[in-house]
C-alpha positions as CSV (number, residue, x, y, z in Angstrom):
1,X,-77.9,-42.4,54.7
2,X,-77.6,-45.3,57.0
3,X,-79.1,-48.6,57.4
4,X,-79.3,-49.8,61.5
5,X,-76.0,-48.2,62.6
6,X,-74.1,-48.5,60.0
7,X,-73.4,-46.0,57.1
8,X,-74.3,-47.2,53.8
9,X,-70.8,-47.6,51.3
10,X,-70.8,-44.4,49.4
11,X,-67.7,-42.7,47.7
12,X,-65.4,-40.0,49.4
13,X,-64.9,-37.1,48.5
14,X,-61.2,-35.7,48.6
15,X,-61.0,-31.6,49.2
16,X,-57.3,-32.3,48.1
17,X,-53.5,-30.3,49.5
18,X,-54.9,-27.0,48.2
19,X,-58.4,-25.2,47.9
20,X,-59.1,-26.0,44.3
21,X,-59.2,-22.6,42.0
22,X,-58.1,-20.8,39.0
23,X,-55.0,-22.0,39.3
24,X,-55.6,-25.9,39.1
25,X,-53.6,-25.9,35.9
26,X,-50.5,-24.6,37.1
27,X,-50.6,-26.6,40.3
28,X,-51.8,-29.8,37.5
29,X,-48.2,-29.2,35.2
30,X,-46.2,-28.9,38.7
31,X,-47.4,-31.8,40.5
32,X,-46.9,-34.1,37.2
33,X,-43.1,-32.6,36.5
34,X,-42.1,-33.7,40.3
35,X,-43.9,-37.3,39.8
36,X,-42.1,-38.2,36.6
37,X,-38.9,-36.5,37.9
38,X,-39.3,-38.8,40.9
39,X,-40.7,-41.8,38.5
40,X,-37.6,-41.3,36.3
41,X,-34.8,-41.4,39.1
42,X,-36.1,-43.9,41.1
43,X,-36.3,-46.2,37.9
44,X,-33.1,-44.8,36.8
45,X,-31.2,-45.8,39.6
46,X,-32.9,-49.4,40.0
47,X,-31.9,-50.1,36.2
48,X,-28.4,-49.2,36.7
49,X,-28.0,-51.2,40.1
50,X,-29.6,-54.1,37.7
51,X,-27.0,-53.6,34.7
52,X,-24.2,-52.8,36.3
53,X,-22.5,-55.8,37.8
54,X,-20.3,-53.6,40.1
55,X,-23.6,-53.3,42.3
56,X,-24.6,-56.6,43.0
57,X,-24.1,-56.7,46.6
58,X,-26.3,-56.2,49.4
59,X,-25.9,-52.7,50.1
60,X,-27.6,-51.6,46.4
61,X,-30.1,-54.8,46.7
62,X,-31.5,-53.1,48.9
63,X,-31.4,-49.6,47.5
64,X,-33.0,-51.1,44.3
65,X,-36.1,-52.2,47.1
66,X,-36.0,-48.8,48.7
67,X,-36.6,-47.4,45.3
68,X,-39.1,-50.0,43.9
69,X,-41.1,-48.5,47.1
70,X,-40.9,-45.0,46.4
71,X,-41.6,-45.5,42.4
72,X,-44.7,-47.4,43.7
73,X,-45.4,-44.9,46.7
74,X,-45.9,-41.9,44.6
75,X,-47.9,-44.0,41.9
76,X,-50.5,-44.4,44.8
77,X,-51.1,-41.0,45.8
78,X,-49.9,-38.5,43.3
79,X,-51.4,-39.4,40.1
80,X,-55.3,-39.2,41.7
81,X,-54.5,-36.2,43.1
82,X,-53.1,-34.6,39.8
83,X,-55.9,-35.5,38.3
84,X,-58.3,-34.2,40.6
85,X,-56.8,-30.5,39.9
86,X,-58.9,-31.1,36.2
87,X,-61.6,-32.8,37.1
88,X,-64.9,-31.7,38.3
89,X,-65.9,-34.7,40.3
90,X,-62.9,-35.4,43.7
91,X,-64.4,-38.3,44.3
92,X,-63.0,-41.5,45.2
93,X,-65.4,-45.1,45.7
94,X,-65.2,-46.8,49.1
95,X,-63.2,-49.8,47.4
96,X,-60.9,-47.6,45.9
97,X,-60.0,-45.3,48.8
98,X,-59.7,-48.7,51.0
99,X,-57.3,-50.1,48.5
100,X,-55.1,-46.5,48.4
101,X,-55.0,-46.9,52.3
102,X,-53.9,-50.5,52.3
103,X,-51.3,-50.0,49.7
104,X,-50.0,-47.1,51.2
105,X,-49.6,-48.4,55.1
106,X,-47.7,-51.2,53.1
107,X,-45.2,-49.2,51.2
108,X,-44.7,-46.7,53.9
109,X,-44.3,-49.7,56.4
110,X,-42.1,-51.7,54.2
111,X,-39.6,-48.9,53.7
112,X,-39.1,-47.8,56.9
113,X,-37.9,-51.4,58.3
114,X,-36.1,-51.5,55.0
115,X,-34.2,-48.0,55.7
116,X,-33.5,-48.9,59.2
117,X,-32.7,-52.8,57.8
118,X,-29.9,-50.8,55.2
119,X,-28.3,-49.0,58.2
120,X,-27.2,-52.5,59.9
121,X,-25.9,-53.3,56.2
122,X,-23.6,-50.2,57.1
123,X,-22.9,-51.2,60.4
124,X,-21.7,-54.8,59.6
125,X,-19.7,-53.2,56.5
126,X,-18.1,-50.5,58.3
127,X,-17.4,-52.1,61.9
128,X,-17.5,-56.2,61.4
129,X,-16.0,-56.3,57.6
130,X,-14.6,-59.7,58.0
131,X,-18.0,-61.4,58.8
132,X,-20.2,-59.1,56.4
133,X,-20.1,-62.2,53.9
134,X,-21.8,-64.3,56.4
135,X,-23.9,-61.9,58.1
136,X,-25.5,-60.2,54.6
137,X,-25.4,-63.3,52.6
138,X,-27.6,-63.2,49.7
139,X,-29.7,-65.8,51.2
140,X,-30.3,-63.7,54.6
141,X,-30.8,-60.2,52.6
142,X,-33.6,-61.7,50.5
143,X,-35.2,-63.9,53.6
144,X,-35.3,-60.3,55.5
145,X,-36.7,-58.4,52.7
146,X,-39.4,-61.1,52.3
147,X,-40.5,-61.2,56.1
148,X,-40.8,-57.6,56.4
149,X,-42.8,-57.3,53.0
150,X,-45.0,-60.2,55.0
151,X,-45.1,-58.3,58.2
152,X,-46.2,-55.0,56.1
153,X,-48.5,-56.4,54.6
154,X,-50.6,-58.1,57.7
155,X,-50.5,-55.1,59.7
156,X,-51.6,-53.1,57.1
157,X,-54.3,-55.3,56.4
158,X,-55.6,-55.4,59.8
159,X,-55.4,-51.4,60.3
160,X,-57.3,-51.5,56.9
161,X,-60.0,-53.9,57.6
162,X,-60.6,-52.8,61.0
163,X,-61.2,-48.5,59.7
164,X,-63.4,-49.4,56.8
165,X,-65.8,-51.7,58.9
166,X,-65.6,-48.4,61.1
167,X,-69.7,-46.6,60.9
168,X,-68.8,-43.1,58.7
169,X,-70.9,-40.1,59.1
170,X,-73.1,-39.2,56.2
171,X,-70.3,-36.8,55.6
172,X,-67.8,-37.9,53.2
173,X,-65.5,-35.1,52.8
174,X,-61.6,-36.2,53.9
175,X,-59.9,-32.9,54.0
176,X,-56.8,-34.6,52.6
177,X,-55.2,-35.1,49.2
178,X,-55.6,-39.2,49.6
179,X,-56.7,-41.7,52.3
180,X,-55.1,-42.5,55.0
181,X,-55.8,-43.6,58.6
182,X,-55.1,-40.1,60.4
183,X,-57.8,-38.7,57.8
184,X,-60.5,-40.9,58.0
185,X,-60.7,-41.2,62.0
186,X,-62.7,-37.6,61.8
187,X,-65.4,-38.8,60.1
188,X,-65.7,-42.0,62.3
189,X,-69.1,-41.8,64.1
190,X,-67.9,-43.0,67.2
191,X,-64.8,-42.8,69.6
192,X,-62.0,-44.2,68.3
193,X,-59.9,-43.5,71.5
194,X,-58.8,-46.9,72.0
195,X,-57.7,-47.9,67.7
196,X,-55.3,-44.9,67.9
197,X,-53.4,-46.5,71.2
198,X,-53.2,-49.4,68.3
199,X,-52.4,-46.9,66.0
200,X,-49.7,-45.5,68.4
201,X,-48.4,-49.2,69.3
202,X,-47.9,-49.9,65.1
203,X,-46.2,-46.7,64.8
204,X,-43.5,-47.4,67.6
205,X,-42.6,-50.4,66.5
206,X,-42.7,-50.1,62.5
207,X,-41.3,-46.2,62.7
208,X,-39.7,-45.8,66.1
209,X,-37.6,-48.8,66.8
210,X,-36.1,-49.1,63.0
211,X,-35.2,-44.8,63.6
212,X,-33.5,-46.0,66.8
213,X,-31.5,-48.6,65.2
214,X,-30.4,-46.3,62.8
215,X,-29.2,-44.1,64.8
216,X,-27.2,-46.5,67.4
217,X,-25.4,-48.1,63.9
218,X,-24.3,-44.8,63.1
219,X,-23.2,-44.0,66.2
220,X,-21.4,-47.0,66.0
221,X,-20.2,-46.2,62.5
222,X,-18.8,-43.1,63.4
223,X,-16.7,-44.1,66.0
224,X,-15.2,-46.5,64.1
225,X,-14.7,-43.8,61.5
226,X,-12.9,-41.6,63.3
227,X,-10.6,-44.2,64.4
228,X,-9.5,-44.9,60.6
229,X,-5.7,-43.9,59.4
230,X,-7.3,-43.5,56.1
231,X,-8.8,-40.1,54.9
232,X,-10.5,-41.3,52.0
233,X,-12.0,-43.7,54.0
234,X,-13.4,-41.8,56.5
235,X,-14.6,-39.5,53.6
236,X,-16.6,-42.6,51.7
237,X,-18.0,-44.0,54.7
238,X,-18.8,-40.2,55.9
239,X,-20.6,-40.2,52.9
240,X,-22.3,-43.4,52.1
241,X,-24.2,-42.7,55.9
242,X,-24.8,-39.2,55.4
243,X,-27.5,-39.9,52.4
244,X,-28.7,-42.6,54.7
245,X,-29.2,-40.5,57.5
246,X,-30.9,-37.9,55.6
247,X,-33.5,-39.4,53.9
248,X,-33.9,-41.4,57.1
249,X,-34.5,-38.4,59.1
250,X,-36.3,-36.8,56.5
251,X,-39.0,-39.7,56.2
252,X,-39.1,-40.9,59.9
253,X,-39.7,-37.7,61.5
254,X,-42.7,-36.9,59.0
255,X,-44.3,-40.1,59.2
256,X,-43.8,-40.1,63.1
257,X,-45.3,-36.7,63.2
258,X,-49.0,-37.8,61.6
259,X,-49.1,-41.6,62.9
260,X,-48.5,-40.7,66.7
261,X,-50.4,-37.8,67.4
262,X,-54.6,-38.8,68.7
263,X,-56.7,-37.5,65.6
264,X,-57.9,-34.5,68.0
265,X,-54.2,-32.9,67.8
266,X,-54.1,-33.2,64.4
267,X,-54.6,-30.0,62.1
268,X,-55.4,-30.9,58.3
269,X,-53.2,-28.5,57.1
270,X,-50.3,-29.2,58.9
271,X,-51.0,-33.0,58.2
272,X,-51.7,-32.2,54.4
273,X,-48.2,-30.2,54.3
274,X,-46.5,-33.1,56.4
275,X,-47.3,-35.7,54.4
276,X,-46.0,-34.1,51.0
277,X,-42.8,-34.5,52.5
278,X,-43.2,-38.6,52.7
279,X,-45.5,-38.8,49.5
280,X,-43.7,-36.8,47.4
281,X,-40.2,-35.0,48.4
282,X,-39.0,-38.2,50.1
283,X,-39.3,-40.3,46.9
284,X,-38.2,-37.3,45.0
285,X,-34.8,-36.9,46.5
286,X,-33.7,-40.3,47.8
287,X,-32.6,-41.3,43.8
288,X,-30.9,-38.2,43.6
289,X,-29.0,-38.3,47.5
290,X,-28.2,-41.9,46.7
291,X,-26.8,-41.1,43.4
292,X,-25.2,-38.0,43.2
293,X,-23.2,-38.5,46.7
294,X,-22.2,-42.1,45.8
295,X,-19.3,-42.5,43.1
296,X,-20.1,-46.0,42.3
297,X,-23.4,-45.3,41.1
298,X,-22.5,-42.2,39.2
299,X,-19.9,-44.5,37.5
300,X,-22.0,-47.1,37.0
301,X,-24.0,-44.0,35.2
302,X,-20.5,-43.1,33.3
303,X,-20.6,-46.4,31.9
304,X,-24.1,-46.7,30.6
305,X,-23.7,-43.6,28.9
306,X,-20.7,-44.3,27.4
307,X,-22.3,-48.1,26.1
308,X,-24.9,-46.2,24.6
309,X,-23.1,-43.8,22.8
310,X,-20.9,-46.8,21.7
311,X,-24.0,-48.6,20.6
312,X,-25.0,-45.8,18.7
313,X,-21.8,-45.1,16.7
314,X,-21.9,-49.1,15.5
């Protein structure tokens, strides 16, 4: 229905990852077991990074963000999505859908300058240890967290903005499991040749460039590395960047993958099965890489356990 050229506000209509069936149930109990794994670990590991006053330094400050973002990123998609496996009705209203969109351009933004922010936290630690105190001082690690939550948050609001004033065709159906950009060009009723070159521009500098960084640091890193007498060392920093690189790689190229492509490349169910890796097995597994690889952390772990126990016998 439409009134001059534009479409009138109705609700969406999500046809969700997989063609709904007899087996919503199943895929129901699945998808909620990963989201409070995920929910767990990422609040796990932000607890013990708050308790434990071995990880107040800038390194874990910024893990704690990294898995604020996640615990909030797979609140914004998952839980609909769940739900939608039980209910009869996918729908989702206009305000709601632009509200998922904006949240989630601001999460996913936030963390990747974040990730790529952490790998010059390595970079100063590893190969310019005498002026890390200066160069990560409390003072400059908060001031950078807050500019690029700022940033986020303005670009995503823009991108936001701009798509829902977009005219929709009468058809509402996103063939996607939540809203996002990528999903609702298609059902844009004119060309949107020119937003996606904007699109392309945002992706490059939010996605690209922090990717690039990480990988010149570690390149870096490594060289100074290798150059160490120490074995044990080699083997902690060997580690510590490792997990890093990982879940960097792991996030970045997905995300790269569905924000750089024009909307007639894109295939919804390659994009559906891309984006379950940065919705849900990213925030999944970066509590877990950070965690189980990283001796302080599992001590830190050690020692909450063992208070508790303590606690208990008293």
């Amino acid at each position: 229905m439409k009134t001059g050229n534009q479409t009138v506000e109705t609700d969406f209509t999500l046809l969700g990852l997989f063609q709904y069936g007899p087996t919503d149930s199943f895929l129901f109990v699945a998808i909620a077991i990963l989201f409070s794994v995920a929910l767990m670990g990422n609040i796990t590991l932000i607890l013990l990074i708050q308790l434990d006053p071995r990880l107040h330094t800038p390194m874990y400050f910024l893990l704690s963000q990294v898995s604020f973002i996640d615990m909030m990123y797979i609140s914004t998609t998952v839980p609909k999505m769940a739900v939608n496996f039980l209910s009869n009705s996918k729908t989702i209203t206009f305000l709601g859908c632009g509200i998922q969109t904006f949240v989630f351009l601001v999460l996913g933004g936030t963390e990747a300058l974040l990730l790529g922010f952490m790998s010059y936290d390595h970079y100063v630690a590893i190969c310019r240890p005498l002026c890390y105190p200066v160069l990560m001082s409390k003072r400059i690690c908060w001031f950078t967290v807050m500019c690029v939550w700022a940033s986020c948050s303005v670009n995503s609001l823009i991108h936001t903005v701009y798509v829902f004033q977009l005219p929709f065709c009468p058809s509402r159906l996103i063939n996607h499991f939540f809203c996002e950009v990528p999903s609702l060009l298609p059902l844009v009723c004119q060309h949107t040749s020119q937003y996606e070159h904007t699109i392309l521009l945002s992706s490059l500098i939010i996605l690209l460039l922090p990717f690039t960084a990480i990988v010149a640091s570690y390149a870096c890193v490594l060289s100074v590395v290798f150059q160490m007498s120490s074995g044990k060392g080699q083997t902690k920093a060997i580690s510590t960047c490792s997990s890093h690189l990982l879940v960097a790689s792991l996030f970045y190229m997905t995300t790269l993958s569905t924000y750089t492509r024009p909307h007639s490349l894109h295939s919804p169910e390659e994009d559906k099965t891309v984006a379950v890796f940065y919705t849900m097995i990213t925030p999944l597994l970066n509590p877990f890489i950070y965690s189980l690889r990283n001796k302080e952390v599992m001590g830190a772990l050690r020692r909450l356990i063992g208070l508790c126990i303590f606690v208990q016998k008293i």
